[in-house]
N, C-alpha and C positions, 0 to 999 in steps of 0.2 A: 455604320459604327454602332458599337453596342450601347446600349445603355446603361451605363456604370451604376446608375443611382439603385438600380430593381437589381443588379448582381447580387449574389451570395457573398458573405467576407469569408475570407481563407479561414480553412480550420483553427487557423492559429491565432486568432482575433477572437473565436469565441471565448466561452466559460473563463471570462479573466474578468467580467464586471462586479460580481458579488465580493469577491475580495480585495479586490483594489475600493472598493465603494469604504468596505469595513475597515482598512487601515485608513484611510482617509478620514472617516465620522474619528477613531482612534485621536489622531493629530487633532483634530478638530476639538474634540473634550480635552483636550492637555491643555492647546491652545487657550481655551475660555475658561479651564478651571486651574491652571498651573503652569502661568503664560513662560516662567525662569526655564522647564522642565523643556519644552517644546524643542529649543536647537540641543540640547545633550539627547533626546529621544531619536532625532533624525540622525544624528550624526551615528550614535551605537550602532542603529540600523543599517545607515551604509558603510559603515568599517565592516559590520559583519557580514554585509554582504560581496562585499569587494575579500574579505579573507577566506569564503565560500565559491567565490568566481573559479579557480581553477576546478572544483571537485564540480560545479554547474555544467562546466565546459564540456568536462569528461562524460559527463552522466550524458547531454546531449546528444555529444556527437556517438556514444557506445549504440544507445536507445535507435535513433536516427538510421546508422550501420545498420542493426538489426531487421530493424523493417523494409529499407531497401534491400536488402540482399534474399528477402524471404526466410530468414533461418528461423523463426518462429515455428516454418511448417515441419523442422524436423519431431514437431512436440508430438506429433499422432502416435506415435511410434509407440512411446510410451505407456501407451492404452493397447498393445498387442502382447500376446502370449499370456504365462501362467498369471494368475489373479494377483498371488503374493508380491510378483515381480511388479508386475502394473503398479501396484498402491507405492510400493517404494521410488519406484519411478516418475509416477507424477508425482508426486512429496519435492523430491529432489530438483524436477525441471519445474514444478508448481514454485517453488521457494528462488528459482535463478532467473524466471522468463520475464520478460519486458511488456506485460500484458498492460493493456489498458485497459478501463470496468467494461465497457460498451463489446471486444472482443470476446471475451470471457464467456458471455451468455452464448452467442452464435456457434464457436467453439463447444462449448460444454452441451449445448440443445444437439447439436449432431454426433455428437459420443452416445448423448442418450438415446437419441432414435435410433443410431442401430444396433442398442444394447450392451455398451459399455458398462461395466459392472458400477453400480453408485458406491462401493468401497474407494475403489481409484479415483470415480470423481469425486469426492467427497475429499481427497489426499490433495487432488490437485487444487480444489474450492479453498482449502486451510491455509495453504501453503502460497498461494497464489499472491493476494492483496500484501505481505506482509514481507517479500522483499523481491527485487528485481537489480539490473544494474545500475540506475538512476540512485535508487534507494539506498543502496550500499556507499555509493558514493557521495550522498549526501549525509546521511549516519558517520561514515568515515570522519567527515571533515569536522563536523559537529561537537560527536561524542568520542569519536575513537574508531581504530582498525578493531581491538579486542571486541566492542559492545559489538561493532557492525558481524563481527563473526560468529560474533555467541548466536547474536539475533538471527543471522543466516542459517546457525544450526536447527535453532528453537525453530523459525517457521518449518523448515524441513521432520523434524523432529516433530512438530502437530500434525504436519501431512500425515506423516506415517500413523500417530497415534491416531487419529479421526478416522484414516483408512481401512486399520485394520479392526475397529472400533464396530464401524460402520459396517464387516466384512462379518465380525462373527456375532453380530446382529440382525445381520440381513432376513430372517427369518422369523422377525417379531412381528407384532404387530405397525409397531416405530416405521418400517420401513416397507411394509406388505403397499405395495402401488403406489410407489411415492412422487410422480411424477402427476403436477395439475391437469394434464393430457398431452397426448402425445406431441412432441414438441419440434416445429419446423426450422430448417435450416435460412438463419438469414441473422440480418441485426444489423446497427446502427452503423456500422462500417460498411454497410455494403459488403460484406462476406457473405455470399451465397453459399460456395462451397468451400470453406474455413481449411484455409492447412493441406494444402492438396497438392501444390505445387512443387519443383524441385527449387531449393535455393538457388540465385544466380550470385555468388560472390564479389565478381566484380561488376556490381551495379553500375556504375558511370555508361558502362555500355549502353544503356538504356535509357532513352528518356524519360518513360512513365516512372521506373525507376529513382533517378535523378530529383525528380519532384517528389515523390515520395521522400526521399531523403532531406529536402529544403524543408517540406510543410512540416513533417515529422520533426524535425531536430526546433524548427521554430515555435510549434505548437511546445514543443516538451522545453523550449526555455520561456516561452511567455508563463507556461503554469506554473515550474520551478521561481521562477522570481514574483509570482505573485503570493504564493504561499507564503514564499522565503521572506518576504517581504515583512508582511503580516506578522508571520514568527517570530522573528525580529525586535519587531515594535513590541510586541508583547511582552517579549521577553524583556526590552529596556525599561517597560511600565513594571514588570516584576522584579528586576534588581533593585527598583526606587523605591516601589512602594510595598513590599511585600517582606515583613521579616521573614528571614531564614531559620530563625526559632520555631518558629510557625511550622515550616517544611518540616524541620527535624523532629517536630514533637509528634505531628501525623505520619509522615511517612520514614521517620530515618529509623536508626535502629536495624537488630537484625531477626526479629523474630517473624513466623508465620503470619500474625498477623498486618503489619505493612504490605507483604507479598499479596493478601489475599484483598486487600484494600487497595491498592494498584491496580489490580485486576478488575475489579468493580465501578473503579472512579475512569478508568480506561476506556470499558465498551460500552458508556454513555454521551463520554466528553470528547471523545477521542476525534481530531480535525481530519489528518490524515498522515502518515510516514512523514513526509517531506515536512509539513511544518509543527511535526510532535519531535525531530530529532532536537533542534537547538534549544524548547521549549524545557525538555528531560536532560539536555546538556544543564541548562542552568538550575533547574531543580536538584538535582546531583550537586551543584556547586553548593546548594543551600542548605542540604541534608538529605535528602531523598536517601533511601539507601535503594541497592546497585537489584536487591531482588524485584522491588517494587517499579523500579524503574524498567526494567522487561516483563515484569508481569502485565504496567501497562500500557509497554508497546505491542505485544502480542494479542492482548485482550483486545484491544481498540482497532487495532489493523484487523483485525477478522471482523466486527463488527463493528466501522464505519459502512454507510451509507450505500457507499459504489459498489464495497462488497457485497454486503447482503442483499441489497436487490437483483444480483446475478445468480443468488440463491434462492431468493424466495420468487421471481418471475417464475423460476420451474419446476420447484416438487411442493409439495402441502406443507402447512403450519407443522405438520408433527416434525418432519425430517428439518424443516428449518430451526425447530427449538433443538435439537439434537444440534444440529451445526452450530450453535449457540452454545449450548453445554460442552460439546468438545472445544471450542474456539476458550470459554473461562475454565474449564479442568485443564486444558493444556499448557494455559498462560502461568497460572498458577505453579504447575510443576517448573515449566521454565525460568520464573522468577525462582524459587526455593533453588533448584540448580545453580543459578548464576549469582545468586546471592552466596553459596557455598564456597565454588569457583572464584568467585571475583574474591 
């Protein structure tokens, strides 16, 4: 018999203690310092998370599909033929794939070993963190179909801008050897060789498969509802205690300046997509105005954590403040757009 107690716990037990710890201490201060508040705080929480369950579900099992059947691996492709086509293309499938941070790297280290232009990766790096199918469907249920699309366009739309950016720059100094050294094929997933395989559609055929598709869809509802969680509480701590005068005097309105102050308050504060959509849903409800509020989801989705370190693990300081600078010039444009638009 094995020894259960030295086992490893399923992928999908991990990275769920930091946030569940932080809504917890959350209750815990309401509890001791505003003991009335404590049952309307939980309750907001799970209504909104019980009125997010169907778009949870969805995001799951789409996610899950995906990586059982291999169709991630169609994404190489994108990195073949003429340069211009490439950046557009990873922009495109950067802004739709179901990538987790940990893939990313292994992925992006074997385009560059064998010379993949840093235009395209650079489209696909933009594009990537800031929407997937999970993400749409969570945005959707939150804020809206309109934001979620804008938003889909805007990551797409950075890809392209940072690609082509990056493409008629390649010649500077900014980007002369931008790679810390030459970079091996592997990474925290155990991808060896990233993307290689043919999809098998109907996964159930398979067992490795099959599990793939359990831990996958489990892992990706434990993280979803711990974020969600979180978000949630937060955001019922900000309906109580937070004037909306407040929101509208800093960020509503519709000038350049909110846009570019979203942008900035974004790629420092920023948790992650899943628990900044319901947090900008409620800011929106309190004045935020509509530019500010994509400037900073885009700013902060490129320059959260999991992102940037799939960026800065592999080229130097210079190319990663470039990916910084296009990641706040693009959010910016995006907000001023959809503040127009909306």
């Amino acid at each position: 018999m094995a020894d259960t107690a030295t086992q490893t716990p399923p992928p999908w037990r991990k990275r769920i203690d930091g946030a569940w710890a932080f809504s917890a201490a959350l209750l815990a201060l309401v509890a001791l310092l505003d003991l009335p508040q404590f049952v309307p705080t939980v309750t907001f929480a799970a209504r909104a998370i019980a009125g997010t369950a169907p778009f949870i579900l969805f995001a799951v099992c789409a996610v899950a599909y995906l990586k059982a059947t291999g169709a991630e691996n169609l994404l190489a492709r994108a990195f073949e033929g003429n340069p211009a086509r490439m950046i557009v293309m990873a922009a495109l499938l950067g802004g739709l794939s179901p990538f987790c941070s940990c893939e990313v790297i292994p992925f992006i280290a074997a385009l560059l070993a064998v010379g993949a232009p840093l235009g395209a990766v650079m489209a696909f790096w933009l594009a990537s963190p800031l929407m997937d199918p999970a993400m749409f469907a969570i945005t959707t249920g939150a804020i809206g179909t309109e934001f979620a699309i804008a938003k889909t366009l805007a990551a797409v739309g950075l890809g392209i801008f940072g690609g082509f950016g990056t493409q008629l720059l390649s010649g500077t100094p900014i980007f002369a050897n931008p790679l810390r050294e030459k970079p091996a094929v592997g990474g925290c997933c155990g991808v060896s060789q990233p993307f290689s395989a043919k999809p098998v559609w109907r996964f159930w055929t398979e067992r490795a498969r099959v599990t793939t598709f359990r831990d996958t869809g489990l892992e990706n509802a434990a993280f979803l509802l711990k974020w969600l969680t979180l978000a949630y509480i937060v955001e019922a701590l900000m309906v109580h205690y937070m004037p909306a005068d407040l929101i509208a005097n800093v960020l509503g309105g519709s000038g350049l300046g909110t846009v570019i102050l979203g942008a900035l308050v974004g790629m420092p504060a920023y948790l992650n997509g899943y628990a900044a959509a319901p947090l900008v849903a409620e800011l929106l409800e309190q004045g935020m105005s509509n530019g500010a509020a994509m400037s900073f989801m885009i700013a902060g989705g490129v320059s959260c954590i999991p992102a940037a370190i799939a960026v800065w693990a592999l080229v130097k300081p210079r190319v990663f403040a470039a990916y910084l600078t296009f990641a706040l010039t693009g959010s910016i444009l995006a907000g001023v757009v959809w503040q127009v638009v909306a």
